[in-house]
N, C-alpha and C positions, 0 to 999 in steps of 0.2 A: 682872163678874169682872175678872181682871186680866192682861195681859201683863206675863210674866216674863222675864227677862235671861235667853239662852241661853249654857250654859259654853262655850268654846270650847278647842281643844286645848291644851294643855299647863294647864291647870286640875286639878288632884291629883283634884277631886272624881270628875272622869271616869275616875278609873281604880281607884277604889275599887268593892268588894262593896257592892249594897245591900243593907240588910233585910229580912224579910219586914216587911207590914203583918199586926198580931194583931186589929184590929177597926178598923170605917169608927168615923170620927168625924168635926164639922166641917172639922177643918185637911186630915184626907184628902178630904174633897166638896171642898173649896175649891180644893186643891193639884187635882184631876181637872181641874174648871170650866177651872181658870187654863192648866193643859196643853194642854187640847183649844182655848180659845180664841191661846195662843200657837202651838201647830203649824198652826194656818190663819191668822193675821199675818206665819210666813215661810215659807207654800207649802208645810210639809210634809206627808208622809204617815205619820209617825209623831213619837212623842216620848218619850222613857224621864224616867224623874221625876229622875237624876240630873242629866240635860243640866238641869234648871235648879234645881241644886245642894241639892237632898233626895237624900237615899240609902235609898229607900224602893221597895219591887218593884212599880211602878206603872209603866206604858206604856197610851199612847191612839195609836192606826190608824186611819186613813181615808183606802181605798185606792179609794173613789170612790162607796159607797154607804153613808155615814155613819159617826161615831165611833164604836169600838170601845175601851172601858175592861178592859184586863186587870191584875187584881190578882192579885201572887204567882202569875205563869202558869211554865208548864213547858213544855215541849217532850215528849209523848210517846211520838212516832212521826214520823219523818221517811223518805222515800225518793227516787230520784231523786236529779237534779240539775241547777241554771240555771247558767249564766258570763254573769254581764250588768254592766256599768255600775253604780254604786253613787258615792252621796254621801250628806252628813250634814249636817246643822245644827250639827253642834258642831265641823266642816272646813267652815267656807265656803270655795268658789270652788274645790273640787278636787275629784275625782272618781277610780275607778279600777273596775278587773276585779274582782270578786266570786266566787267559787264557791260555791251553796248550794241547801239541799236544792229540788226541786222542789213538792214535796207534806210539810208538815206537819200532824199532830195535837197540840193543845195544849191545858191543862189551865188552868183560869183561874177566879179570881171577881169579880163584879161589886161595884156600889158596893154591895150589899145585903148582901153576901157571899154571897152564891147560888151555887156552884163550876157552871160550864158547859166544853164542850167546845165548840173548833172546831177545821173541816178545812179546810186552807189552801192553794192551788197559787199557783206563778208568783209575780208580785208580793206580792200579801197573805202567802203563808210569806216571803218573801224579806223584808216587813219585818217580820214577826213573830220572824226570827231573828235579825237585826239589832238591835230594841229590847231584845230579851231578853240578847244581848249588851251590852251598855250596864249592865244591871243587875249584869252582870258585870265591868264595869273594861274590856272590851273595845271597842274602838274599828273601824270597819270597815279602817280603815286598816292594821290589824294580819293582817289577812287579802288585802289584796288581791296581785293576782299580776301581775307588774310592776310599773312604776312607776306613782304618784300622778302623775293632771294637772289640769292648771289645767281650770278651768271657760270657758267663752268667754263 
């Protein structure tokens, strides 16, 4: 597969609504492969399919116990709440405060189309709500509280 160019801010794409996807075909297997192998060439733990410039409601996670492909996911159920540190691959080198649910359910289909559910706490909701914003034009930088800082 292939490592793709990640958008970086001020790129329009990132701030557009994605699509949903209406059926897997190869360009969506390929566009998966190609995501899940660029979010592990820059260290991330997630990737939304606009950060490399498709506008398609795709996101791959792995928050340390293998990738996760959610297609056309939702957010069902959220409660709780983290305040922790957040960055992004489409902000290199800056960081800031976050506020987000603790505990997510989220509604999702795989490459099969197979619709599943997951339960999410801590880390994995926090970048489940994160990618999911992405698919929305939303940037985390839009949310954080304070100021953006550099990275060290």
């Amino acid at each position: 597969m292939a490592i793709r160019i990640i958008r970086t801010d001020g790129d329009e794409v990132l701030r557009k609504k994605s699509r949903a996807v209406d059926k897997i075909n190869d360009k969506i297997l390929e566009l998966v492969e190609d995501m899940i192998d660029t979010m592990y060439e820059a260290d991330g733990v997630g990737l939304a399919a606009p950060q490399v410039g498709v506008l398609k409601r795709v996101v791959v996670i792995d928050v340390g116990d293998g990738p996760i492909v959610m297609i056309n996911p939702e957010i069902l159920e959220s409660s709780g709440e983290q305040t922790d540190d957040e960055g992004c691959l489409s902000i290199p080198g800056k960081f800031g405060c976050v506020t987000r649910p603790y505990y997510v359910k989220a509604k999702a289909y795989d490459t099969d189309m197979n619709e599943f559910v997951v339960e999410a706490e801590e880390l994995f909701a926090r970048a489940i709500c994160h990618e999911i914003d992405h698919l929305d034009g939303i940037l985390f930088k839009d949310k954080v509280e304070g100021s953006l800082n550099e990275s060290e």
